[in-house]
C-alpha positions as CSV (number, residue, x, y, z in Angstrom):
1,X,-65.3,35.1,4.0
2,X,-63.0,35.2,1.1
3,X,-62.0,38.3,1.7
4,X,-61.6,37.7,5.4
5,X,-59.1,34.6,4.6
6,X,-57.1,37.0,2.0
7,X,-56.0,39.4,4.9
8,X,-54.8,36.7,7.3
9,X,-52.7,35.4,4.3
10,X,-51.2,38.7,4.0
11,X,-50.8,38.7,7.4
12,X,-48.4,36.0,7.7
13,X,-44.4,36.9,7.6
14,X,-42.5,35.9,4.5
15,X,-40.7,32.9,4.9
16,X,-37.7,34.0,4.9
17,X,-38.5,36.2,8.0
18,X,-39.3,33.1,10.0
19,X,-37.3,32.2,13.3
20,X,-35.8,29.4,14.4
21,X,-34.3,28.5,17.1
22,X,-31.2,26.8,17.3
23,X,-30.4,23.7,19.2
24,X,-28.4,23.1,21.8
25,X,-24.6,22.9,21.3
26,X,-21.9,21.4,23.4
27,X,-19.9,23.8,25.0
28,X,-17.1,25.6,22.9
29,X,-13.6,25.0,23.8
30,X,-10.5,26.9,23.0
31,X,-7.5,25.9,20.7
32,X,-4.0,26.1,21.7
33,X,-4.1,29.8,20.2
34,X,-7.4,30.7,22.3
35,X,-9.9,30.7,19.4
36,X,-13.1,29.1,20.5
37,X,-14.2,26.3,18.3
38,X,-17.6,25.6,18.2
39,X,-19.0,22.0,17.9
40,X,-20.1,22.4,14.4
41,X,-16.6,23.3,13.4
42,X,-15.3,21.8,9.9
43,X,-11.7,21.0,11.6
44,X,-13.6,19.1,14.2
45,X,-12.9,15.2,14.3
46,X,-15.4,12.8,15.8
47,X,-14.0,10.6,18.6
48,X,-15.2,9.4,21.5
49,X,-13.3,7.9,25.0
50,X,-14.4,4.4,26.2
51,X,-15.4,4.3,30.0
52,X,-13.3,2.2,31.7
53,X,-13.6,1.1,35.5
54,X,-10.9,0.1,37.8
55,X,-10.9,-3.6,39.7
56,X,-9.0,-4.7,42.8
57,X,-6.4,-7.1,41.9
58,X,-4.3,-7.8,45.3
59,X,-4.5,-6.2,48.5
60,X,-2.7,-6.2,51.6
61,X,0.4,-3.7,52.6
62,X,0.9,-3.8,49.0
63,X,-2.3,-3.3,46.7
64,X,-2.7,-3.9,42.5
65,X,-5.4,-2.5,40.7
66,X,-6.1,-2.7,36.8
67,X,-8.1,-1.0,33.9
68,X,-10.7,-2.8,32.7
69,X,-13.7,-2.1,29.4
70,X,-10.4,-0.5,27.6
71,X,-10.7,-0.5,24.1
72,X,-8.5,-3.0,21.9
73,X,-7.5,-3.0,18.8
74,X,-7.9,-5.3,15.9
75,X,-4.5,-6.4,15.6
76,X,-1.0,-6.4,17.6
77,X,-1.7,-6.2,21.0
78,X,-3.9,-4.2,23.8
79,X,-2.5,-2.3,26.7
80,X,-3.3,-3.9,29.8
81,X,-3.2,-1.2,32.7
82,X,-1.9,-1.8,36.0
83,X,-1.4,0.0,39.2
84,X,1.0,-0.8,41.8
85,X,0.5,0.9,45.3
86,X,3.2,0.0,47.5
87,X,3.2,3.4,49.6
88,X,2.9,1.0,53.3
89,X,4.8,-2.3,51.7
90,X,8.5,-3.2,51.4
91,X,10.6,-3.9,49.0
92,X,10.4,-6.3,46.8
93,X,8.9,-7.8,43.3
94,X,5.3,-8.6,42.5
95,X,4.4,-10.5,39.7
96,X,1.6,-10.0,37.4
97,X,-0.1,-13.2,35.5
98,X,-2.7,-12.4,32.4
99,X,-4.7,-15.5,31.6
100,X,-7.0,-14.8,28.9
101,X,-10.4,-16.8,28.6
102,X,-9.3,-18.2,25.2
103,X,-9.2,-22.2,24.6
104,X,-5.5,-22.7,24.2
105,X,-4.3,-19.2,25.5
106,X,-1.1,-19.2,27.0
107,X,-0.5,-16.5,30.3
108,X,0.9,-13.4,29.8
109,X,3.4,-12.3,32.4
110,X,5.6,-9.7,33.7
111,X,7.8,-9.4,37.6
112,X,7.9,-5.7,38.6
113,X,10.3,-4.6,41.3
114,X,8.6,-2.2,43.7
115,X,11.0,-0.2,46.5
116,X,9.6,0.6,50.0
117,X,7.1,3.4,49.6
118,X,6.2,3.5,45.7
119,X,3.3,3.9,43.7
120,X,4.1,3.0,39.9
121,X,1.6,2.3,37.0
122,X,2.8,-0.8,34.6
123,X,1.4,-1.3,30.6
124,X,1.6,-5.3,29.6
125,X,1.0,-5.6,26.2
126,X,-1.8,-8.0,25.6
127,X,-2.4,-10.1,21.9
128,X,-5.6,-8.3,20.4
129,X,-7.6,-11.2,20.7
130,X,-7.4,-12.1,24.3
131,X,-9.9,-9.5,25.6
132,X,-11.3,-11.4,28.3
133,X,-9.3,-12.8,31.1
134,X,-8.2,-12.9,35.0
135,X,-5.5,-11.1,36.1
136,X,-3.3,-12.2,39.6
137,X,-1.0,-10.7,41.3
138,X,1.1,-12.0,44.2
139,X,4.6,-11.1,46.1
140,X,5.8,-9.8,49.4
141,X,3.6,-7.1,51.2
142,X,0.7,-8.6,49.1
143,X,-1.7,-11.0,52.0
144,X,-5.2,-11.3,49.5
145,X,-5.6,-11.8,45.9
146,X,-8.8,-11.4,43.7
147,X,-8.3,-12.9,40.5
148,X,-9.5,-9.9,38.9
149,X,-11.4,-10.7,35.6
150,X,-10.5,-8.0,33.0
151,X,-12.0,-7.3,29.6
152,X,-11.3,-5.5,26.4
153,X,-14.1,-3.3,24.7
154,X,-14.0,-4.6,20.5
155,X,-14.7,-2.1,17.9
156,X,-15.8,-2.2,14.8
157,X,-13.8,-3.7,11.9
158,X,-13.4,-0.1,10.1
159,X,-12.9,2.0,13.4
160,X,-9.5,3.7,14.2
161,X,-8.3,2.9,17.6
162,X,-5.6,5.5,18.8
163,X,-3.6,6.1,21.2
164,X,-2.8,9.7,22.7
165,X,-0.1,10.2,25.1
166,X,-1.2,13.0,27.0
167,X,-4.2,14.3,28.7
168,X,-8.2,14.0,27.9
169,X,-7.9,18.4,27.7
170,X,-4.7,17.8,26.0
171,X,-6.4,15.9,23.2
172,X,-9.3,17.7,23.1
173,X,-7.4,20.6,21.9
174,X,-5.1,18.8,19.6
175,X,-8.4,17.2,17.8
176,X,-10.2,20.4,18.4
177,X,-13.7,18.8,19.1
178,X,-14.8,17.3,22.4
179,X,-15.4,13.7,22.9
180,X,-19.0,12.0,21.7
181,X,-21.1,9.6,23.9
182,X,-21.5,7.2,20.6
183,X,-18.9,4.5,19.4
184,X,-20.4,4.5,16.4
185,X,-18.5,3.2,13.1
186,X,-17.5,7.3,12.1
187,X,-16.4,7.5,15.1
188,X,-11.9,7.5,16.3
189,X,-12.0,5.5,19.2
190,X,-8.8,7.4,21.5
191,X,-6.7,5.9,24.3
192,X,-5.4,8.4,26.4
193,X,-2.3,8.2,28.6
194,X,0.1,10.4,30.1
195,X,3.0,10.8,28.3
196,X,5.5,10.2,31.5
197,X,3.7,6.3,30.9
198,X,4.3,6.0,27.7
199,X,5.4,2.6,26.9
200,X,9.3,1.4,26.5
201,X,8.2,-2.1,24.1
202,X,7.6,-1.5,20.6
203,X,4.7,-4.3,20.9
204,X,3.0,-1.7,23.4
205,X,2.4,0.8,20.4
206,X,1.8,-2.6,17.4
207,X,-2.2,-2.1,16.5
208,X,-2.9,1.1,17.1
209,X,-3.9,2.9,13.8
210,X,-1.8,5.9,15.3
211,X,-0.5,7.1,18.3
212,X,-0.6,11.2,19.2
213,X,1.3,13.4,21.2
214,X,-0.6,16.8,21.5
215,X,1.6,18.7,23.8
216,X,5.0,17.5,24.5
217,X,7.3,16.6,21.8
218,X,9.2,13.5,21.2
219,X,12.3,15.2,22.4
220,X,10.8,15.6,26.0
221,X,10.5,12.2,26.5
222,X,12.8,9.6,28.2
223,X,15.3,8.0,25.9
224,X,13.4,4.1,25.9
225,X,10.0,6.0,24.9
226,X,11.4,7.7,22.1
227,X,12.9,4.6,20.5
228,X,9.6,2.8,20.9
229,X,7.7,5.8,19.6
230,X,9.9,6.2,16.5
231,X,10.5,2.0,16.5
232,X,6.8,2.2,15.6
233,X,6.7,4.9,13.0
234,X,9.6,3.4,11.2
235,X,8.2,-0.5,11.5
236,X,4.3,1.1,9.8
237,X,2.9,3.2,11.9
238,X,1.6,6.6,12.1
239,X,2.8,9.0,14.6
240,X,1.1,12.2,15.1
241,X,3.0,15.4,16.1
242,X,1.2,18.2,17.8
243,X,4.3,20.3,18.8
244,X,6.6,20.6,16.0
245,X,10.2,22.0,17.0
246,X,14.0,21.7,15.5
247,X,14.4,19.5,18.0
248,X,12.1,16.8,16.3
249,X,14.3,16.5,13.0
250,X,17.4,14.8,15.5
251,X,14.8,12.5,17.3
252,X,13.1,11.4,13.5
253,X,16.4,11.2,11.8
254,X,14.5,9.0,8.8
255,X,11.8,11.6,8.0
256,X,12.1,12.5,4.4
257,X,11.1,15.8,2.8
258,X,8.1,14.6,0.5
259,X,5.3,16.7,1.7
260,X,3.9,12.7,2.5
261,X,5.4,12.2,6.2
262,X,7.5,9.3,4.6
263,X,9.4,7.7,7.9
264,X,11.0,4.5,6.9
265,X,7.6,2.1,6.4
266,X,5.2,4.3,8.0
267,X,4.7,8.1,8.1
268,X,5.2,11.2,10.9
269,X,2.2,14.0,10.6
270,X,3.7,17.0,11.8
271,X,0.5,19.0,13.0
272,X,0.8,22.4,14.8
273,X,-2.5,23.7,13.8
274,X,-3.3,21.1,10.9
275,X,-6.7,19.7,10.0
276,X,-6.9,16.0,10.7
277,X,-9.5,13.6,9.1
278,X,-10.2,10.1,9.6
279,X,-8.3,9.2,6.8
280,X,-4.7,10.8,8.7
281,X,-5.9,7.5,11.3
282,X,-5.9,4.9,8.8
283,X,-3.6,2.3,9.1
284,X,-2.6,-1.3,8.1
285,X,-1.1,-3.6,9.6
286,X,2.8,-3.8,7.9
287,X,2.8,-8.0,8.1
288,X,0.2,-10.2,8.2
289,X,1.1,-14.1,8.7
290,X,-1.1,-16.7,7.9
291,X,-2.9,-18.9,10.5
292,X,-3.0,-22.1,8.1
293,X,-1.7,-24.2,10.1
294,X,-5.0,-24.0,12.6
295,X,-7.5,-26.4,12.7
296,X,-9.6,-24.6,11.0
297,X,-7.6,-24.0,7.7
298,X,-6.6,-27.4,7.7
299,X,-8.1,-27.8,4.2
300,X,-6.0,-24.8,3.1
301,X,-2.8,-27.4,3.2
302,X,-2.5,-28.1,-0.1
303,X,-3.6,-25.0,-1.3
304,X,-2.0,-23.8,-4.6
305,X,-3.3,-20.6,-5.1
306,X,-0.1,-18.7,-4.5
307,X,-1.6,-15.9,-1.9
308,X,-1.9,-16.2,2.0
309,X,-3.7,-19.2,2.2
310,X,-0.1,-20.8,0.5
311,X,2.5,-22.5,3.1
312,X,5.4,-21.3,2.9
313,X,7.4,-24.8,4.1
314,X,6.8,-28.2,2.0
315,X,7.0,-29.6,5.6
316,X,3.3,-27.8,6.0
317,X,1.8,-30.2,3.2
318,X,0.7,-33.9,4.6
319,X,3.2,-36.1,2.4
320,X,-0.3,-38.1,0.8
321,X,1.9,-39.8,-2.0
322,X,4.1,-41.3,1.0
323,X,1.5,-42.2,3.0
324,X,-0.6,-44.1,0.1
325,X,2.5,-46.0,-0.8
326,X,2.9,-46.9,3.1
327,X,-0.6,-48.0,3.5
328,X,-1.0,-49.8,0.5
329,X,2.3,-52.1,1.7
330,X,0.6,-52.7,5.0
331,X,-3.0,-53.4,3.8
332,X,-1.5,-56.1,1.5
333,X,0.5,-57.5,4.0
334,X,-2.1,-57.8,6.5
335,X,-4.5,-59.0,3.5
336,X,-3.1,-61.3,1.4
337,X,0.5,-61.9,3.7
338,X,-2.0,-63.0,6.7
339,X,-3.6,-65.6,4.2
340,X,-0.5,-67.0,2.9
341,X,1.0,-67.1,6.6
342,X,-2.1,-68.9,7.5
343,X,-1.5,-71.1,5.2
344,X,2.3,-72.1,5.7
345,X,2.0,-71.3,9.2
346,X,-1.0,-71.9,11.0
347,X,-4.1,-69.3,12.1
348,X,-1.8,-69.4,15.2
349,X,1.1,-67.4,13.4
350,X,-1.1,-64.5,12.9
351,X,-1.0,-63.6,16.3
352,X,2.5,-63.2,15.8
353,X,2.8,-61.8,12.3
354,X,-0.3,-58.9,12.7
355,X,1.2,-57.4,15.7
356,X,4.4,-57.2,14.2
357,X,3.5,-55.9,10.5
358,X,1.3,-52.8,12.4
359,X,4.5,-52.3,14.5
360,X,6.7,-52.2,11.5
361,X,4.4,-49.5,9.8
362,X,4.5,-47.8,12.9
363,X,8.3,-47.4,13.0
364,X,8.7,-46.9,9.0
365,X,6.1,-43.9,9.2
366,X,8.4,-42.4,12.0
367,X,11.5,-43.2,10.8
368,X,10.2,-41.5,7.2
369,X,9.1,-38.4,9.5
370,X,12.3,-37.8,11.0
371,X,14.6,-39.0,8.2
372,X,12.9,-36.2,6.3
373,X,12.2,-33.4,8.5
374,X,15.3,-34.5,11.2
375,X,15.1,-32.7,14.6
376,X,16.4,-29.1,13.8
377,X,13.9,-26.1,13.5
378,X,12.8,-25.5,9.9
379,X,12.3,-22.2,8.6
380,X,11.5,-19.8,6.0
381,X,11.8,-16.3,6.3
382,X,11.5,-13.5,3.9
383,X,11.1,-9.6,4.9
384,X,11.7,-6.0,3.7
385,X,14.3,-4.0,5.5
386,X,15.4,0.0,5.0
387,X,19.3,-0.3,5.9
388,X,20.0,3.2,8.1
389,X,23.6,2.8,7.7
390,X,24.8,6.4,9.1
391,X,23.3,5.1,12.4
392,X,24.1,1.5,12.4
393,X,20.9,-0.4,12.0
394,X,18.4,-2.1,10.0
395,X,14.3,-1.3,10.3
396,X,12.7,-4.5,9.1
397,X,9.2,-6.0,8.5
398,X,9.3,-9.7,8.3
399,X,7.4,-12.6,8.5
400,X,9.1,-16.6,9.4
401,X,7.2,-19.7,9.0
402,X,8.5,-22.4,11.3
403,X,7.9,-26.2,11.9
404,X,9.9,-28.0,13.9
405,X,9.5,-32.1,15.1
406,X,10.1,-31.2,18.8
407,X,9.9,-27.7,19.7
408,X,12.6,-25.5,20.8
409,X,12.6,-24.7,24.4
410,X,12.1,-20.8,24.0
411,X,13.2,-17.8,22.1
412,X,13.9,-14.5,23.3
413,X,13.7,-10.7,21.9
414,X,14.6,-7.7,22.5
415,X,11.9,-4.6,23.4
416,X,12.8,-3.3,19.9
417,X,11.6,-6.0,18.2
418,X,7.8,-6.9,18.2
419,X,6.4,-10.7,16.9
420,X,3.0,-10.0,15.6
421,X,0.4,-13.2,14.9
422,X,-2.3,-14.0,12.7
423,X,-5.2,-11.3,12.5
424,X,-7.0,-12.8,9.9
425,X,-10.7,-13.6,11.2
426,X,-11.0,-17.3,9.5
427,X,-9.3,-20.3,11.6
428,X,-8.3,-19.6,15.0
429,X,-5.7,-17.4,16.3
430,X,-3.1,-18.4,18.2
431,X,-1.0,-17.3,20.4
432,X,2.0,-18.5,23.1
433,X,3.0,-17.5,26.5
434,X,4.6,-14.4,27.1
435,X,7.4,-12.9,29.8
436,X,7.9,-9.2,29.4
437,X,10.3,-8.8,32.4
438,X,13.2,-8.3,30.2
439,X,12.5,-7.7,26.5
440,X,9.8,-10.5,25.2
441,X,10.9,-14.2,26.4
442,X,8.8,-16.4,24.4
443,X,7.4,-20.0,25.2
444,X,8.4,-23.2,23.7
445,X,4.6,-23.2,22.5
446,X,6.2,-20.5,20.2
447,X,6.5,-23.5,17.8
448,X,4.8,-26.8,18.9
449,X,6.0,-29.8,18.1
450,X,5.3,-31.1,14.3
451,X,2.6,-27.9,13.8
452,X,3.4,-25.4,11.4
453,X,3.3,-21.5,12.4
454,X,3.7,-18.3,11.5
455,X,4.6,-15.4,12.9
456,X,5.7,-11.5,11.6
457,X,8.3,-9.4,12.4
458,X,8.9,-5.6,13.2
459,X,12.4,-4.8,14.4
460,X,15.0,-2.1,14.5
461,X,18.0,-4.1,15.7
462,X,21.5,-2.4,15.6
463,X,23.8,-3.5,12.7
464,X,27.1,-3.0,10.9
465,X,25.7,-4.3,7.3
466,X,26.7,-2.1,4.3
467,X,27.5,-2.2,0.8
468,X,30.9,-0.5,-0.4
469,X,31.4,1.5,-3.8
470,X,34.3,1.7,-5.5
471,X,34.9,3.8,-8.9
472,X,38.3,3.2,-10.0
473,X,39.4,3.1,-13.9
474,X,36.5,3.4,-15.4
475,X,34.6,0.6,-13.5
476,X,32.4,0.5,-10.6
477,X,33.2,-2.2,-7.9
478,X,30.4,-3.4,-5.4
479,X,31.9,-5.0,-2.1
480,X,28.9,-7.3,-0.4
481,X,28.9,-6.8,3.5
482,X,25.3,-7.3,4.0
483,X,26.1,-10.6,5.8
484,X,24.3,-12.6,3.5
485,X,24.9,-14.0,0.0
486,X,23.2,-11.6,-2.8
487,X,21.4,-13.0,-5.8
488,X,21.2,-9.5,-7.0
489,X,22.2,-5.6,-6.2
490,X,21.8,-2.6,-7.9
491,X,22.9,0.8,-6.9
492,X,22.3,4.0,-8.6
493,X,25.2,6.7,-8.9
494,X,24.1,9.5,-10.7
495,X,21.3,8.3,-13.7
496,X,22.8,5.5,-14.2
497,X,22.1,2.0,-12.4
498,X,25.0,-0.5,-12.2
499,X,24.1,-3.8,-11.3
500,X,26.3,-6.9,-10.1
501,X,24.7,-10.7,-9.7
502,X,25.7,-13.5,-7.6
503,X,28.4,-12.0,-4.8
504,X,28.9,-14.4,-1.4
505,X,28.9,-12.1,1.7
506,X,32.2,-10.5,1.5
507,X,32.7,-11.1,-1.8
508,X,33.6,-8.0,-4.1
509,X,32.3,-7.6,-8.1
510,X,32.1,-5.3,-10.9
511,X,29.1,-3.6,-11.4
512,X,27.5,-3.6,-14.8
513,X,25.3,-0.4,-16.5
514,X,21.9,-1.7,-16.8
515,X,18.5,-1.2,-15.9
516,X,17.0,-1.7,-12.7
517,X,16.0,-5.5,-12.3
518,X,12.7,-6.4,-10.9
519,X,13.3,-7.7,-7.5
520,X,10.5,-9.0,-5.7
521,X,9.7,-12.2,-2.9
522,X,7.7,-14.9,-4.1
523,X,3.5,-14.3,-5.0
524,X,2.6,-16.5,-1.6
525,X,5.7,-14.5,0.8
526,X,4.6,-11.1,-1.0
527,X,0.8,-11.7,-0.1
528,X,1.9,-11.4,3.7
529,X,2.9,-7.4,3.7
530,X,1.0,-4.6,3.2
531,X,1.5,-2.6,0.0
532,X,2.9,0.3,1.2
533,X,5.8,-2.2,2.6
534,X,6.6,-3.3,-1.0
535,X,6.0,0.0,-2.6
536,X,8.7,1.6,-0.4
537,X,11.4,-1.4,-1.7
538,X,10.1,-0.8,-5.6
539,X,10.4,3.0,-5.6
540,X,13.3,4.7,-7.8
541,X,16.3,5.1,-6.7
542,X,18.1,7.7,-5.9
543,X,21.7,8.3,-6.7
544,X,23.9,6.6,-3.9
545,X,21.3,4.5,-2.9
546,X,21.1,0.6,-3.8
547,X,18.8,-2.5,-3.5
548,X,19.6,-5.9,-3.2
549,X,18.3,-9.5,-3.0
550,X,19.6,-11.5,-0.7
551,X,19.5,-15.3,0.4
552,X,18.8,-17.0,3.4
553,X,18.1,-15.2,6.9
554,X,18.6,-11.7,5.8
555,X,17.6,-9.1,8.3
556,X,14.0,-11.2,10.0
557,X,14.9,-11.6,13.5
558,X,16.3,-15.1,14.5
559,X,14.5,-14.8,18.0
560,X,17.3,-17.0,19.3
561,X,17.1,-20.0,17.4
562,X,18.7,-22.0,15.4
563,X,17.2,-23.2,12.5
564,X,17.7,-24.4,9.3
565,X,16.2,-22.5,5.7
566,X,14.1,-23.7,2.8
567,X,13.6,-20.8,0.4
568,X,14.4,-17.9,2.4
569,X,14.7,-14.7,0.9
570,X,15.2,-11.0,1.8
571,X,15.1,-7.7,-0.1
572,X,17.2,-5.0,1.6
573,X,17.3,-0.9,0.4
574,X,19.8,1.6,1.8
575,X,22.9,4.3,1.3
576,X,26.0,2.7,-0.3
577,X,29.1,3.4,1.3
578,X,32.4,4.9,-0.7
């Protein structure tokens, strides 16, 4: 037996001998050079494509049809699909209406003129958290409408959503790696579009933690696309290259030689044949205003903590001292004044004198209110701006808190400027009604009457700001034609940094030798940026460049209005001019 049981022991293969049989693999693909790349590959990302489904909007001679389940972002806005098929209808304009589900969601609208015989797809940008609604449509050539209810698939807090502007094959290739059936939390969640739609509105691109082009460079596309596309890497964002050429250095005239991708606040991955990990999809949103002026951070008022949880007006704080005083008056003169009325008087009086007292406090609390807050448009901004003198512009990130006692009747921006809300999960987000027919037109709920708000900035807008250098006997002379009154410049020629204090905007002054001076917004403004936005103000400077300080407005979009400033302030970096 024992023998027996030692021959079928010696029987058995070694172990390293033994076979097994491997499982099944997706089928390999081929990379832009032909080598096939298995699905095991170490390059390989993990992504996965949301399935989205197509409803019936309008029919008729003309017919609309939009995207629904597509994936949205955490922050900025989503991109709401939309399909215009007027190959049997006239000409004419159809209008589009978004109503998210939302309490207190404002509509979302854009008109889109259609010739005889066209078939066009439109991209409304959507605020992130609006991802349930109805869409209508309605105009000539259109007899039936459906109300179509569309939806936006969330993902998860620490998964990238990006968007590719090309094909599904075209990004397969570029990512090397087919698409997965999971979302799950590893996973880059990809929006893929053609390239020929790519959007013209900087909002379009605003929340996506990058956007790719696999194939065609940014040269190839139309002029309005490539100003968004770069709009967005400048502003923050992460644009990802697949076809590098000469061509690319004239359409990303900001991209620095670092080895990084530095491009103004955000960064440009050039990628041929690169290897791309989640990390290259990580992103953060440049400005991030706070929503304490909703109803549920109402107790955050009179916050002192000095982060984002800080207003940023005094006309955000309830005035409690003033109010005390107010009610104290009236309860003592309905108190004790009714009792000596009632004495002098008669019980009769009081009908009189109570009545009167209450309408009294009425008027002083409103006469108080607009004595002190008046009926102009408060404001506080602060921002960050790179100056891009050689081409005439300014790239800012800023953020504006407003409160007004009536509200303005609307602002207006341009598609090179996107207004970015509260993405903060506590409180509730909020939001205002929205025209993209020409630029962004803005609601007057942009800022409701006697409710403080917030809202951020991203913006390349075209200016002829600049700061002049002079060297000239032995001194250095620093003309101010930022626009704005500076608190303090400095500008670096050569090693040394010269630095001149209190200039009005036109105002020219002699530059002292001295070390750089720590310039930096207030603990509460600061808290609303990300830190790469501040970084890129604080680095070293190199010779000819210069950083200021400046007062009031500074570069933060006006949107149109008028207002008046309490502790605005701006820091600005750039090229001097001699």
């Amino acid at each position: 037996m024992v023998s027996l049981a030692l021959a079928l022991l010696l029987a058995r293969p070694p172990a390293a001998a033994a076979v097994t049989v491997p499982a099944p693999d997706e089928p390999a693909i081929a990379d832009d050079d032909g080598e096939t790349i298995s699905s095991n590959d170490s390059r390989r990302v993990s992504w996965s494509l949301t399935s989205t489904n197509r409803n019936s909007v309008a029919g008729g001679r003309t017919r609309v049809s939009a995207v629904v389940s597509a994936p949205s972002p955490r922050s900025g806005y989503g991109l709401l699909q939309v399909e215009v098929d007027n190959s049997l209808g006239p000409d004419g304009t159809v209008r589009l209406v978004y109503s998210s589900n939302n309490a207190g969601a404002r509509p979302a609208q854009k008109l889109v003129p259609v010739r005889a015989g066209e078939r066009r797809q439109v991209l409304m940008p959507v605020p992130f958290h609006w991802r349930y609604g109805t869409l209508r449509a309605s105009g000539a050539g259109i007899d039936e409408t459906h109300n179509a209810s569309v939806y936006f698939n969330a993902v998860y807090p620490v998964q990238p959503v990006v968007l590719s502007l090309g094909s599904e094959s075209e990004t397969e290739h570029f990512l090397k790696s087919r698409p997965q059936n999971n979302t799950g939390k590893s996973n880059i969640t990809v929006v893929t579009l053609p390239a020929a739609q790519a959007p013209t509105e900087l909002a379009a691109y605003v929340g996506f933690d990058a956007v790719l082009l696999p194939k065609l460079g940014l040269e190839s596309l139309a002029e309005g696309q490539r100003a968004a596309l770069e709009g967005y890497a400048a502003t923050g964002g992460t644009l990802v290259l697949g076809t590098v050429s000469r061509a690319v250095e004239q359409a990303l005239p900001l991209l620095a030689d670092d080895g990084h991708g530095t491009y103004g606040f955000g960064r440009v991955v050039r990628c041929n044949d690169c290897t791309l990990v989640l990390g290259d999809f990580s992103h953060q949103v440049p400005v991030t205003p706070s929503n304490v002026g909703t109803l549920g951070n109402r107790y955050r008022y009179m916050g002192t903590s000095g982060d984002e949880s800080t207003p940023l007006l005094p006309q955000a704080t309830v005035p409690v001292a003033r109010f005390l005083v107010i009610i104290l008056l009236f309860t003592l003169a309905i108190g004790p004044g009714s009792v000596f009325v009632a004495r002098r008087r008669g019980p009769s009086a009081l009908l009189v004198t109570v009545p009167a007292t209450a309408f009294a406090t009425c008027v002083l609390i409103i006469g108080i209110a607009a004595f002190r807050d008046g009926f102009t448009v408060h404001a506080s901004a602060q921002g960050y701006t790179l100056l891009d003198s050689a081409r005439h512009r300014a790239i800012t990130v800023g953020n504006t808190a407003y409160y007004a006692n009536l509200a303005p009747s609307g602002a207006q921006l341009p598609v090179t400027t996107a207004v970015v809300g509260p993405t903060n999960e506590s409180g509730e987000p909020y939001a205002t009604s929205l025209d993209w027919t020409q630029g962004l037109a803005l609601g007057g709920d942009f800022v409701p009457s006697r409710t403080y708000r917030e809202w951020g900035f991203l913006a390349v807008e075209p200016t002829r700001a600049r700061v002049v250098v002079k060297e000239a006997g032995g001194q250095v002379r620093v003309q101010n034609a930022l626009g704005a009154p500076v608190s303090s410049l400095a500008v670096a020629l050569g090693t040394q940094v010269y630095v001149v204090k209190g200039l009005r905007d036109g105002e020219e002054g002699v530059a002292q030798p001295d070390g750089l001076p720590e310039l930096a917004l207030s603990r509460a403004a600061a808290a609303r940026f990300a830190e790469p936005v501040r970084d890129r103000l604080s680095a070293q400077l190199r010779s000819g460049e210069f950083v200021a300080a400046l007062e009031g407005q500074g570069f933060t979009p006006t949107a149109g209005l008028r207002v008046s400033h309490s502790d605005s302030a701006h820091l600005v970096r750039g090229e001097v001019e001699r």
